[in-house]
PDB file of N, CA, C and O in Angstrom:
ATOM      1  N   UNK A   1       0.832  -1.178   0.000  1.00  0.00           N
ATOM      2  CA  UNK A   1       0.000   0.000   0.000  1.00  0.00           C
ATOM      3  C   UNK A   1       0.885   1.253   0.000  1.00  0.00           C
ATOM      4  O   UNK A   1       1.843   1.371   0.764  1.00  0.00           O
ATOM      5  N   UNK A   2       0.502   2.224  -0.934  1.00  0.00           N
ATOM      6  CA  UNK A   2       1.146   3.299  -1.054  1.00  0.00           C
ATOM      7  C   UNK A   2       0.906   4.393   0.306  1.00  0.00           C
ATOM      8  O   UNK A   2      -0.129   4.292   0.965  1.00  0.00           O
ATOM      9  N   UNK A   3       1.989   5.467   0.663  1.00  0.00           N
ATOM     10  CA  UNK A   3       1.725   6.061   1.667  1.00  0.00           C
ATOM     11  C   UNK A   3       0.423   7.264   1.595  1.00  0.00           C
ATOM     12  O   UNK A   3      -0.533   7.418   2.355  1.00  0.00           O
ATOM     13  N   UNK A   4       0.957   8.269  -0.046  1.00  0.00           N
ATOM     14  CA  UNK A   4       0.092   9.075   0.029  1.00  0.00           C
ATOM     15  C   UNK A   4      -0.568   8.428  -1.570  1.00  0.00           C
ATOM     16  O   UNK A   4      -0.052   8.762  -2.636  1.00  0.00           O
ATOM     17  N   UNK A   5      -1.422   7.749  -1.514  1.00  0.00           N
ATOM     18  CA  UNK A   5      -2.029   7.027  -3.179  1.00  0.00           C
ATOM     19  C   UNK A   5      -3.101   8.693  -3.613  1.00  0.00           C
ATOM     20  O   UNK A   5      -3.738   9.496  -2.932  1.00  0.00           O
ATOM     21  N   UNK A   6      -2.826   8.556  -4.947  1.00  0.00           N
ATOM     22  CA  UNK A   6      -3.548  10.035  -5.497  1.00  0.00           C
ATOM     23  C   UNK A   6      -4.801   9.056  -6.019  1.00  0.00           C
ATOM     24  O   UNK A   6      -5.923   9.497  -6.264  1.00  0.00           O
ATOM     25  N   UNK A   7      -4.437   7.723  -6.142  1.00  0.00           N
ATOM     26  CA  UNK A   7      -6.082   7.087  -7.068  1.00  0.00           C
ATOM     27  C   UNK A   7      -5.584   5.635  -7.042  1.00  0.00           C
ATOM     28  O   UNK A   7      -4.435   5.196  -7.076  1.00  0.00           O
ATOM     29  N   UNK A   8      -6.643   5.081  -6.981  1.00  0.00           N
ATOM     30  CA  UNK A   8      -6.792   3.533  -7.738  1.00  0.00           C
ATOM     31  C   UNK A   8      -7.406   3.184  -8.874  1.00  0.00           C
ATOM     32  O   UNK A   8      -8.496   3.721  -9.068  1.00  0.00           O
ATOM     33  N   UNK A   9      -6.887   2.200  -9.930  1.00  0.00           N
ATOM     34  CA  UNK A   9      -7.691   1.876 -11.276  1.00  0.00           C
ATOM     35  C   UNK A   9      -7.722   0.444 -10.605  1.00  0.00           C
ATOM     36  O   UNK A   9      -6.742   0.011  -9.998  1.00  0.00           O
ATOM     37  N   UNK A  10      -8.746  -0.174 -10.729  1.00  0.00           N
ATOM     38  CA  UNK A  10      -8.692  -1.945 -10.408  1.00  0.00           C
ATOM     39  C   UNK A  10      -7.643  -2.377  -9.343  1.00  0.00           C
ATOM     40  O   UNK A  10      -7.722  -1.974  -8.183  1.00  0.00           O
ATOM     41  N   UNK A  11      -6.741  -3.140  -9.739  1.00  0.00           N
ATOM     42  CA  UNK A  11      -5.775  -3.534  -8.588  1.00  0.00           C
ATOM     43  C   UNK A  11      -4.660  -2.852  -8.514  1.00  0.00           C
ATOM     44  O   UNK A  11      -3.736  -3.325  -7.853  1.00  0.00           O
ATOM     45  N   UNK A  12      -4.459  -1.164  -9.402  1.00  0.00           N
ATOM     46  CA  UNK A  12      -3.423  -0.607  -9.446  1.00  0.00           C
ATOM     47  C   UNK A  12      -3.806   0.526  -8.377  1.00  0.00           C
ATOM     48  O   UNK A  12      -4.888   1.105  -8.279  1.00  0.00           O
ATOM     49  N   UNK A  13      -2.586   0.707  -7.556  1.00  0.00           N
ATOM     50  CA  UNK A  13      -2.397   2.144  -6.487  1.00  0.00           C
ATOM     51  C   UNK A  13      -1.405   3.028  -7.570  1.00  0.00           C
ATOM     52  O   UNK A  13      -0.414   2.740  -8.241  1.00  0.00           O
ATOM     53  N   UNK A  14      -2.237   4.283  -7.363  1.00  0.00           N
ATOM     54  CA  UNK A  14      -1.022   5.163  -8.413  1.00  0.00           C
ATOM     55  C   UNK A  14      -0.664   6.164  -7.166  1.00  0.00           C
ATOM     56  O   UNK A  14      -1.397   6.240  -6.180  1.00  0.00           O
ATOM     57  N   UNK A  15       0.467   6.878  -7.306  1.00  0.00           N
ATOM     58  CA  UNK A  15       1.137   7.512  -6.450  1.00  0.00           C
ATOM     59  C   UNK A  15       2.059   8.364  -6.877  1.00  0.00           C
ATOM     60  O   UNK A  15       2.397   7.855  -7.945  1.00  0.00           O
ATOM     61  N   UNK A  16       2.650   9.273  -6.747  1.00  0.00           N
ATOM     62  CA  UNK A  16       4.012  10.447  -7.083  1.00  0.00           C
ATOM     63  C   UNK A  16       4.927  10.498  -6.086  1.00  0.00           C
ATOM     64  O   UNK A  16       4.577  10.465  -4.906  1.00  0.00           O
ATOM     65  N   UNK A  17       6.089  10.577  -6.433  1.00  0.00           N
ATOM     66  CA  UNK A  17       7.017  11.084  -5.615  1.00  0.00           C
ATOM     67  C   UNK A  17       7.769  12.667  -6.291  1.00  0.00           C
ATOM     68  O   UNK A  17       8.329  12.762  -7.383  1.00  0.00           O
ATOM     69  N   UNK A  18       7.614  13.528  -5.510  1.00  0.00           N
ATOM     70  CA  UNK A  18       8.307  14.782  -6.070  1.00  0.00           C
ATOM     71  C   UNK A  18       9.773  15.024  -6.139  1.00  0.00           C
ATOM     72  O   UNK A  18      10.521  15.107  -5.164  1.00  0.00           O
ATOM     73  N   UNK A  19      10.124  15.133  -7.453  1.00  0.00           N
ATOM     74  CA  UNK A  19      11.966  15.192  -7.591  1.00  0.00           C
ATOM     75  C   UNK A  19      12.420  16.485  -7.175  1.00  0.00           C
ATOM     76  O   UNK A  19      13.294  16.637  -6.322  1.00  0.00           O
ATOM     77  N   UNK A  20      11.616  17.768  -7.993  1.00  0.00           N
ATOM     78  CA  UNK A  20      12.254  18.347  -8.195  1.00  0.00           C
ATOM     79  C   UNK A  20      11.283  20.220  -8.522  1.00  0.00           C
ATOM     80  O   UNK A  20      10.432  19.969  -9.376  1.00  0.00           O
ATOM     81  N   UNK A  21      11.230  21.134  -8.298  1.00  0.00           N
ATOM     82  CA  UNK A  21      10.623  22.112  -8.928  1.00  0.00           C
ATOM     83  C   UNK A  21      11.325  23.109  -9.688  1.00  0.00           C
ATOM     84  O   UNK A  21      12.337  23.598  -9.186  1.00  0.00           O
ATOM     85  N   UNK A  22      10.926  23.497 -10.861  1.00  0.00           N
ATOM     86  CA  UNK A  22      11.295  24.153 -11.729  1.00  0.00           C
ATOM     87  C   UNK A  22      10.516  25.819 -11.134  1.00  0.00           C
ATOM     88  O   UNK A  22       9.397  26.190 -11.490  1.00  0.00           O
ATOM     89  N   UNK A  23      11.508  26.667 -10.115  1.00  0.00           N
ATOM     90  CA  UNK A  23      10.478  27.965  -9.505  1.00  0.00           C
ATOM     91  C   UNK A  23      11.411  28.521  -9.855  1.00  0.00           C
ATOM     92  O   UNK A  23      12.591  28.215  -9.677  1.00  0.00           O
ATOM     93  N   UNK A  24      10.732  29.866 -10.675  1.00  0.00           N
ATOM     94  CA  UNK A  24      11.894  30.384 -11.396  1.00  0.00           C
ATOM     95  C   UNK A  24      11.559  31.038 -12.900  1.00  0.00           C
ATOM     96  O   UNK A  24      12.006  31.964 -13.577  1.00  0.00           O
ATOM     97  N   UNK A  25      10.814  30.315 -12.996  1.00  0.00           N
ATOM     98  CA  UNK A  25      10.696  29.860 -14.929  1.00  0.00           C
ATOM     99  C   UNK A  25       9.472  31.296 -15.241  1.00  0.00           C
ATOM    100  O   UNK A  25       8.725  31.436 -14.274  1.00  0.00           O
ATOM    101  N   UNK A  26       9.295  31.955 -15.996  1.00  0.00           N
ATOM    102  CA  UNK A  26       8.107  32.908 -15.788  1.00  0.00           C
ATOM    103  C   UNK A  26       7.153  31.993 -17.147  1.00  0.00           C
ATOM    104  O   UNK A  26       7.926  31.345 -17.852  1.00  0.00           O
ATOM    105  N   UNK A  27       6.357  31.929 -17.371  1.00  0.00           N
ATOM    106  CA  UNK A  27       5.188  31.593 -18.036  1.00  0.00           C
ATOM    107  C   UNK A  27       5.793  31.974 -19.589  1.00  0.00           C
ATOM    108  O   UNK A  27       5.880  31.060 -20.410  1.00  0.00           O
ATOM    109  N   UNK A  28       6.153  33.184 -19.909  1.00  0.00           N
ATOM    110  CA  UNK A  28       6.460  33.884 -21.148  1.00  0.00           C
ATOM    111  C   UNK A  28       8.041  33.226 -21.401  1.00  0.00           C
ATOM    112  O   UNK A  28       8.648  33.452 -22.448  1.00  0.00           O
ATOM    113  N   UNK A  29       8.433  32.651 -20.647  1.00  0.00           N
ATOM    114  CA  UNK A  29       9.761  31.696 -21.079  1.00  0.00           C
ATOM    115  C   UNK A  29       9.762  30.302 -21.721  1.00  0.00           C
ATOM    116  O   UNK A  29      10.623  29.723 -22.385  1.00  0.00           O
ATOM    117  N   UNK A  30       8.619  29.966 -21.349  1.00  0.00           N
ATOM    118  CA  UNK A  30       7.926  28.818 -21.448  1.00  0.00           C
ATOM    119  C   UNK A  30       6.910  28.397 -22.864  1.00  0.00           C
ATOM    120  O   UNK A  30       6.960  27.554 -23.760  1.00  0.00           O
ATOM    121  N   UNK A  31       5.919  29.610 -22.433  1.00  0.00           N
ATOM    122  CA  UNK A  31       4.786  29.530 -23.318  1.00  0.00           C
ATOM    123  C   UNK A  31       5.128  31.103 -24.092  1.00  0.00           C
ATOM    124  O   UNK A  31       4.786  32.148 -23.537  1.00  0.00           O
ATOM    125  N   UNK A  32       5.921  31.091 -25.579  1.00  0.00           N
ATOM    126  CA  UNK A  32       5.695  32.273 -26.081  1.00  0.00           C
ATOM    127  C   UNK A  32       4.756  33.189 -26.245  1.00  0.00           C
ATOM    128  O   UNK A  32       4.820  34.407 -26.076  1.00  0.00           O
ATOM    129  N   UNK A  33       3.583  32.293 -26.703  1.00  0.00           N
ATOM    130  CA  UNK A  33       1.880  33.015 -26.475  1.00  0.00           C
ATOM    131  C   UNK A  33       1.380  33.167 -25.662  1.00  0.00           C
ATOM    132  O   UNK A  33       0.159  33.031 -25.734  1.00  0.00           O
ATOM    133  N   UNK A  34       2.102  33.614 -24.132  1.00  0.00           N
ATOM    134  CA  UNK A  34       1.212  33.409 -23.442  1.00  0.00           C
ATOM    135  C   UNK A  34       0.359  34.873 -23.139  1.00  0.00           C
ATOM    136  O   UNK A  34       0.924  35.952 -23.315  1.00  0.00           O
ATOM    137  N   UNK A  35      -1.003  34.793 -22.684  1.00  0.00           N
ATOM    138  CA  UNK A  35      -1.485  35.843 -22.786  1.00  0.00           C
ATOM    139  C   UNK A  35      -1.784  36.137 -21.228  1.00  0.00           C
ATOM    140  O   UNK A  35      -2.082  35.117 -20.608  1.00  0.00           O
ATOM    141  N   UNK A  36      -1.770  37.004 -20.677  1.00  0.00           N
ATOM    142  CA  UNK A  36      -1.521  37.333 -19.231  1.00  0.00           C
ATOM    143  C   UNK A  36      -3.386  37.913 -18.716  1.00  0.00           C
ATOM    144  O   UNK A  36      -3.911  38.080 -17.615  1.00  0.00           O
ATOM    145  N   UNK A  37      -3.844  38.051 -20.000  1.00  0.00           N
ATOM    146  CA  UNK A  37      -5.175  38.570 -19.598  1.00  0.00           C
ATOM    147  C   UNK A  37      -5.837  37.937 -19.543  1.00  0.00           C
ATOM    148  O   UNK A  37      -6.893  38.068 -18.924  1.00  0.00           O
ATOM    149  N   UNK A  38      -5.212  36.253 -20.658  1.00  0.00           N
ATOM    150  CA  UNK A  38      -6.842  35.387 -20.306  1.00  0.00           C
ATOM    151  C   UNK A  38      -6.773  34.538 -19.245  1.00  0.00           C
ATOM    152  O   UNK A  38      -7.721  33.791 -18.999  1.00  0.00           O
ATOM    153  N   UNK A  39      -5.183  34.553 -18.173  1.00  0.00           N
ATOM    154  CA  UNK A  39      -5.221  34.217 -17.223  1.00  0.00           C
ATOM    155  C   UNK A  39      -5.581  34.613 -16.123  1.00  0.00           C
ATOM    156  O   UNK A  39      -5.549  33.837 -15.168  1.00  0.00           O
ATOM    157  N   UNK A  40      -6.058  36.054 -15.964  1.00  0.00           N
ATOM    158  CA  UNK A  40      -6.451  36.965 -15.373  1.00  0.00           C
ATOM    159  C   UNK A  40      -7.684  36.258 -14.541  1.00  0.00           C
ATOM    160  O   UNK A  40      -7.596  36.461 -13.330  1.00  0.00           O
ATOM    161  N   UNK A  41      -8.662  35.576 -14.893  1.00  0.00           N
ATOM    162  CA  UNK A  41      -9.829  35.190 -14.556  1.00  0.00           C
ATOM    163  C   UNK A  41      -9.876  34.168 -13.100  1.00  0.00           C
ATOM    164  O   UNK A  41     -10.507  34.219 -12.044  1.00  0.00           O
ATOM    165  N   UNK A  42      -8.722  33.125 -13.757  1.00  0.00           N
ATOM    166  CA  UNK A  42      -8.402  32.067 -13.029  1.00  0.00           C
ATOM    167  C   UNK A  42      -7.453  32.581 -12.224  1.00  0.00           C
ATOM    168  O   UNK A  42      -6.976  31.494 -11.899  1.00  0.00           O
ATOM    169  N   UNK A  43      -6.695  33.485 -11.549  1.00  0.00           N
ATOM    170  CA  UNK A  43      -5.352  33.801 -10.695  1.00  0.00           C
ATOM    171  C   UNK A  43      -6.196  33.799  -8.989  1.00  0.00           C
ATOM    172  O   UNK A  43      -5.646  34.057  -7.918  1.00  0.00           O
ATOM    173  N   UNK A  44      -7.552  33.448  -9.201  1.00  0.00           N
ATOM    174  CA  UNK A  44      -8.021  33.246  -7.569  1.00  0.00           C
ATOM    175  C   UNK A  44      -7.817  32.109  -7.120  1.00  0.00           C
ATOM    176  O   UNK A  44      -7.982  31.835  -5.932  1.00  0.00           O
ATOM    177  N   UNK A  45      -7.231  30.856  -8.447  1.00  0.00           N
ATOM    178  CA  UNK A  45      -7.271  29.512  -7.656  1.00  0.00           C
ATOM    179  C   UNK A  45      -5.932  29.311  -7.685  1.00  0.00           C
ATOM    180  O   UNK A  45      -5.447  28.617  -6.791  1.00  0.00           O
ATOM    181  N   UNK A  46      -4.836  30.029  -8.995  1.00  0.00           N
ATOM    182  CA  UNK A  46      -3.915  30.060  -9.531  1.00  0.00           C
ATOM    183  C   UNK A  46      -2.838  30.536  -8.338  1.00  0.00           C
ATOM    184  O   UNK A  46      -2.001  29.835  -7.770  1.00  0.00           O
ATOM    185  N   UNK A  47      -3.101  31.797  -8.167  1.00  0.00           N
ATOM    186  CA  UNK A  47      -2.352  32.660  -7.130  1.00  0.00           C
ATOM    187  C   UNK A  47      -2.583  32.278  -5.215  1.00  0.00           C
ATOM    188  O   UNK A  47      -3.497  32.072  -4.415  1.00  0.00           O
ATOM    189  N   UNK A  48      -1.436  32.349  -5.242  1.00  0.00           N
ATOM    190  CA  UNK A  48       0.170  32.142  -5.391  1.00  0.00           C
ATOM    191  C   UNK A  48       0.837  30.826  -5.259  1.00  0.00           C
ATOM    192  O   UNK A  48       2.047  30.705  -5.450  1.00  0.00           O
ATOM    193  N   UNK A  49      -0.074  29.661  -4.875  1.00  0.00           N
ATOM    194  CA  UNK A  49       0.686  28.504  -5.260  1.00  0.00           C
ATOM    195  C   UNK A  49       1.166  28.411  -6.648  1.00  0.00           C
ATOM    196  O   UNK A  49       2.265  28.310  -7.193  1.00  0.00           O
ATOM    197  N   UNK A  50       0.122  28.471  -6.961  1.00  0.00           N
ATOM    198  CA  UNK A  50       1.098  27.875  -8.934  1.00  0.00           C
ATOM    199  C   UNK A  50       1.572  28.850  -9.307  1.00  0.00           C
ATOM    200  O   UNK A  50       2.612  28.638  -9.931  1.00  0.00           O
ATOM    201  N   UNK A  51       1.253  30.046  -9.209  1.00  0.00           N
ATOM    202  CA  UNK A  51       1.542  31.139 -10.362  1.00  0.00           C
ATOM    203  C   UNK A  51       1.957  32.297  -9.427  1.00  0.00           C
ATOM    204  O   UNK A  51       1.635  32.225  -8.241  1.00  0.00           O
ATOM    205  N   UNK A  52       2.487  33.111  -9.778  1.00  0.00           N
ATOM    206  CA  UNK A  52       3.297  34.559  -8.873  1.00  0.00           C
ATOM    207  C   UNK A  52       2.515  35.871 -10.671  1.00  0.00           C
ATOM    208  O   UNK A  52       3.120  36.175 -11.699  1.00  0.00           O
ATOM    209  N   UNK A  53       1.406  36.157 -10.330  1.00  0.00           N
ATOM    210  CA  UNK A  53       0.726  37.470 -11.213  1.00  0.00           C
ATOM    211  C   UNK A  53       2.053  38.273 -11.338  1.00  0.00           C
ATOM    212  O   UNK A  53       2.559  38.355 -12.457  1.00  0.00           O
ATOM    213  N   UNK A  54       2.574  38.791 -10.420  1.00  0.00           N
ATOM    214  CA  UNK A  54       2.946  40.077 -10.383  1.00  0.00           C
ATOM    215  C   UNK A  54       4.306  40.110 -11.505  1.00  0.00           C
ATOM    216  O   UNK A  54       4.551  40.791 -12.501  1.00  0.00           O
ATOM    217  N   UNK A  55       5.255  38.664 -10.561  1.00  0.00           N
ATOM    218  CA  UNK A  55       6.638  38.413 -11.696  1.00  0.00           C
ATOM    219  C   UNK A  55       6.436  37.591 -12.824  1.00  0.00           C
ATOM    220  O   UNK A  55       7.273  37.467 -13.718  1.00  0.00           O
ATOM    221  N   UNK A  56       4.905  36.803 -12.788  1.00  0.00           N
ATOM    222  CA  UNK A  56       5.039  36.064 -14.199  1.00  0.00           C
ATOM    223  C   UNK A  56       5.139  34.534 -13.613  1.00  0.00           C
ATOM    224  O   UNK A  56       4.598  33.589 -14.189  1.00  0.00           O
ATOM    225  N   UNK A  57       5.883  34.403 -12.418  1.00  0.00           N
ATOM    226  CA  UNK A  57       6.571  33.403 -13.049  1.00  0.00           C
ATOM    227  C   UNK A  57       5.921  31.839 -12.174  1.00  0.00           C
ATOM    228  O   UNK A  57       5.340  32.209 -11.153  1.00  0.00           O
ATOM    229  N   UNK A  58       5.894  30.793 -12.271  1.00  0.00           N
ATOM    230  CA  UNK A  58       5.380  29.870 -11.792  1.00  0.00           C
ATOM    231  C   UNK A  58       5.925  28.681 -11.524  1.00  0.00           C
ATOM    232  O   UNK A  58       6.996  28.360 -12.037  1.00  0.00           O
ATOM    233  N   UNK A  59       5.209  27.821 -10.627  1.00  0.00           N
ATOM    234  CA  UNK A  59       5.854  26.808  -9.996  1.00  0.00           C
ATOM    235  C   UNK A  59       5.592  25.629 -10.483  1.00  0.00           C
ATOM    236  O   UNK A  59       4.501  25.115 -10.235  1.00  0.00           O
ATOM    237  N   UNK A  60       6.856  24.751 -11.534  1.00  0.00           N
ATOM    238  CA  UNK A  60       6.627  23.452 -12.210  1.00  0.00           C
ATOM    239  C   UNK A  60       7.136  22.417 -11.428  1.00  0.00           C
ATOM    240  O   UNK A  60       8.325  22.108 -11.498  1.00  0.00           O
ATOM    241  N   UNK A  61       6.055  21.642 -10.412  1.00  0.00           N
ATOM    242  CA  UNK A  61       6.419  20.024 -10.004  1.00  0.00           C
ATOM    243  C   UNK A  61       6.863  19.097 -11.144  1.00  0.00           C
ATOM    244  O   UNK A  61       6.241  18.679 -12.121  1.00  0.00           O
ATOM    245  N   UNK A  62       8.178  18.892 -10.712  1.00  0.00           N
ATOM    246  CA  UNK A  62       8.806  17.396 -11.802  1.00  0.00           C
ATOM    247  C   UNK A  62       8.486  15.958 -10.924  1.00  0.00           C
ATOM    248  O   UNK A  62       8.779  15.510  -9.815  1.00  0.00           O
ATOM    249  N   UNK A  63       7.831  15.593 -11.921  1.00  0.00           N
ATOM    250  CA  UNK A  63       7.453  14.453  -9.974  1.00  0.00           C
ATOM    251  C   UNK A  63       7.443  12.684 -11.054  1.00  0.00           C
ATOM    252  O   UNK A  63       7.430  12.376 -12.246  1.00  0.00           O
ATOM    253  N   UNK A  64       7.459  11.995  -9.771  1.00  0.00           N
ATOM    254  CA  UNK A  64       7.818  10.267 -10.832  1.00  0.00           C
ATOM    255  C   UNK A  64       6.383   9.800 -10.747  1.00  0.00           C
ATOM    256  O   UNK A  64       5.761  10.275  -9.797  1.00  0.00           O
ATOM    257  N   UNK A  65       5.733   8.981 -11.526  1.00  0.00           N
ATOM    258  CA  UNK A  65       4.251   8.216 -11.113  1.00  0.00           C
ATOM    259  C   UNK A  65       4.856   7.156 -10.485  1.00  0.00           C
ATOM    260  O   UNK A  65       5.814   6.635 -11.056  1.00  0.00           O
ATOM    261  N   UNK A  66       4.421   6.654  -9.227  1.00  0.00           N
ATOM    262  CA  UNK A  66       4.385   5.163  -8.493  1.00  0.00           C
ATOM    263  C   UNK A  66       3.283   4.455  -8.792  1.00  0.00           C
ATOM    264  O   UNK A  66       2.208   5.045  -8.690  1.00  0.00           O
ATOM    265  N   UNK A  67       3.289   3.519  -9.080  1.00  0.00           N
ATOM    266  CA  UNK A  67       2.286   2.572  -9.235  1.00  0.00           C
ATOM    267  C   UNK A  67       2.637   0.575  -7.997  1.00  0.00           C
ATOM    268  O   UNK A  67       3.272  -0.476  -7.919  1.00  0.00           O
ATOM    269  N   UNK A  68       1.974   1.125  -7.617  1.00  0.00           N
ATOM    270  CA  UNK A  68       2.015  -0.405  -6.877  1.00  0.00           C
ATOM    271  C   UNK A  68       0.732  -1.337  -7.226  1.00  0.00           C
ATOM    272  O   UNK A  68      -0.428  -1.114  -6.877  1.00  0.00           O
ATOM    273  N   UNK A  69       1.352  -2.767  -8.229  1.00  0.00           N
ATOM    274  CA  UNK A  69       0.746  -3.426  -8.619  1.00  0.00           C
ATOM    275  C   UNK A  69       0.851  -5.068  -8.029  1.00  0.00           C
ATOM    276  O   UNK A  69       1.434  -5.894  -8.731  1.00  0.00           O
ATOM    277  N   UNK A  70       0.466  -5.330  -7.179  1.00  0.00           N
ATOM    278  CA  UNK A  70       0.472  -6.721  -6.738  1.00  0.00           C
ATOM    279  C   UNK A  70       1.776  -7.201  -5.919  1.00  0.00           C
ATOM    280  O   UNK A  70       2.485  -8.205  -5.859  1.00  0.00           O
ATOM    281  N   UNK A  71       1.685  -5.717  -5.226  1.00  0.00           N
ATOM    282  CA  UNK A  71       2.829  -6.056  -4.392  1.00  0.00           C
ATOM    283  C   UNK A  71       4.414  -5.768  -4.912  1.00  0.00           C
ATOM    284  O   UNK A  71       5.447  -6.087  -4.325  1.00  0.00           O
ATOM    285  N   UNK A  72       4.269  -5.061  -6.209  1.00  0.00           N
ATOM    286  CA  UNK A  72       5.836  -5.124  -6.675  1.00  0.00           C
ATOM    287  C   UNK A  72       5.160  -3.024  -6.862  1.00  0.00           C
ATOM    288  O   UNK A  72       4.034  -2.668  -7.211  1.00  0.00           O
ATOM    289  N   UNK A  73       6.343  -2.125  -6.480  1.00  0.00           N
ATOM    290  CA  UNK A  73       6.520  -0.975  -6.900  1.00  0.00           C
ATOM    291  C   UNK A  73       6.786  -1.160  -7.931  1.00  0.00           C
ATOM    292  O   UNK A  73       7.269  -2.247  -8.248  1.00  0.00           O
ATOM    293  N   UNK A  74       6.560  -0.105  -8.901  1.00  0.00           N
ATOM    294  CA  UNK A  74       6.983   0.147 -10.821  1.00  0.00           C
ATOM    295  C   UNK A  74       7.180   2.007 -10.466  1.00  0.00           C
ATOM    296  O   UNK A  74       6.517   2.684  -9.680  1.00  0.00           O
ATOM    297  N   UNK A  75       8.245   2.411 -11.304  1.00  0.00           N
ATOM    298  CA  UNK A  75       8.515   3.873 -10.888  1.00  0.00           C
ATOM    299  C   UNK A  75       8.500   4.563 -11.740  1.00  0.00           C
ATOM    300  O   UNK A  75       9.692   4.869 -11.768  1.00  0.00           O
ATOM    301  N   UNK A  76       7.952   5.212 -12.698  1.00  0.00           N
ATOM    302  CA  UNK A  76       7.636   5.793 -13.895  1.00  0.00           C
ATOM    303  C   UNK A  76       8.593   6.984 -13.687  1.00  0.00           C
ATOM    304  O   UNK A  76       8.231   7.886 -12.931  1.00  0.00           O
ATOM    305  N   UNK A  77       9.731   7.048 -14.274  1.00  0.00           N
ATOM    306  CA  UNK A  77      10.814   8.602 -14.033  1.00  0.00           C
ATOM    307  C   UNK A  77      10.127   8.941 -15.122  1.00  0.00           C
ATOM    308  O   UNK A  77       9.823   8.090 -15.958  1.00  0.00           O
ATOM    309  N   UNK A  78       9.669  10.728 -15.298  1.00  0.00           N
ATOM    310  CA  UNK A  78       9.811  11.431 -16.407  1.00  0.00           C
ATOM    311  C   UNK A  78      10.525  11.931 -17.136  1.00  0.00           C
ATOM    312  O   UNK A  78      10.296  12.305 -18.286  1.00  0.00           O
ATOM    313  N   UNK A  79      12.088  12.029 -16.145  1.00  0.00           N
ATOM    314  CA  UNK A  79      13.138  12.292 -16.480  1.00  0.00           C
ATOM    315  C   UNK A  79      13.833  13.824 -16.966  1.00  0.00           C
ATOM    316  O   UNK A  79      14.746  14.150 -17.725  1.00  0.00           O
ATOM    317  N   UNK A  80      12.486  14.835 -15.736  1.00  0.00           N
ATOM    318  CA  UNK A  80      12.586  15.750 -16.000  1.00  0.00           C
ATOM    319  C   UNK A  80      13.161  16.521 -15.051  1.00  0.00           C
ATOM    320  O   UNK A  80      13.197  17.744 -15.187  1.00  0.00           O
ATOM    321  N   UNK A  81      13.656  15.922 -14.022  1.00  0.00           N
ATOM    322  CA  UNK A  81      13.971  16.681 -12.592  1.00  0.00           C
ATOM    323  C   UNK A  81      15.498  16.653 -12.861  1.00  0.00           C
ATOM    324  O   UNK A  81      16.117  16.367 -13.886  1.00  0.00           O
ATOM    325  N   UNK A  82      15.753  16.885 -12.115  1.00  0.00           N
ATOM    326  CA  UNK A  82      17.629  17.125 -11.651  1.00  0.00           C
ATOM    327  C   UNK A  82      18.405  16.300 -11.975  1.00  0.00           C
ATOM    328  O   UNK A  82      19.060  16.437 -13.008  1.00  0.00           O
ATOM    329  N   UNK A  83      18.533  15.216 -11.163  1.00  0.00           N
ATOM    330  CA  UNK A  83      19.297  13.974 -11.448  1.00  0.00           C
ATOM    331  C   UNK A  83      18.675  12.781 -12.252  1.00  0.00           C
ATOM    332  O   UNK A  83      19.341  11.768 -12.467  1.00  0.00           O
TER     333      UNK A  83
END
């Protein structure tokens, strides 16, 4: 059994472990198009965990999927974090 499980499908526990955050990055580094007004709407659920309005810039979790299937862990790296 997983510690913190985000869901179950049938006999699979799915789970994350967090590597790494990308805080730092502003939105317009990222997303060339990004448009700052049509995010405007959403910055009450947005702000300030995910997103910082003022500098732009936002907070990217690099994280692994866990899956525990019949007793054996499987570790899905995305291979986007640090090491």
């Amino acid at each position: 059994m997983l510690k913190q499980s985000v869901g179950k499908i049938g006999g699979v526990e799915i789970g994350r472990v967090l590597d790494s955050s990308l805080i730092g990055e502003t939105m317009q580094a990222w997303f060339p198009d990004f448009d700052r007004e049509a995010v405007k709407p959403h910055e009450h659920w947005l702000c300030p965990r995910h997103y910082d309005a003022e500098s732009g810039h936002f907070n990217m979790p690099c994280i692994a999927g866990l899956l525990c299937v019949n007793g054996h862990n499987v570790l899905i790296d995305t291979c986007m974090g640090k090491s």
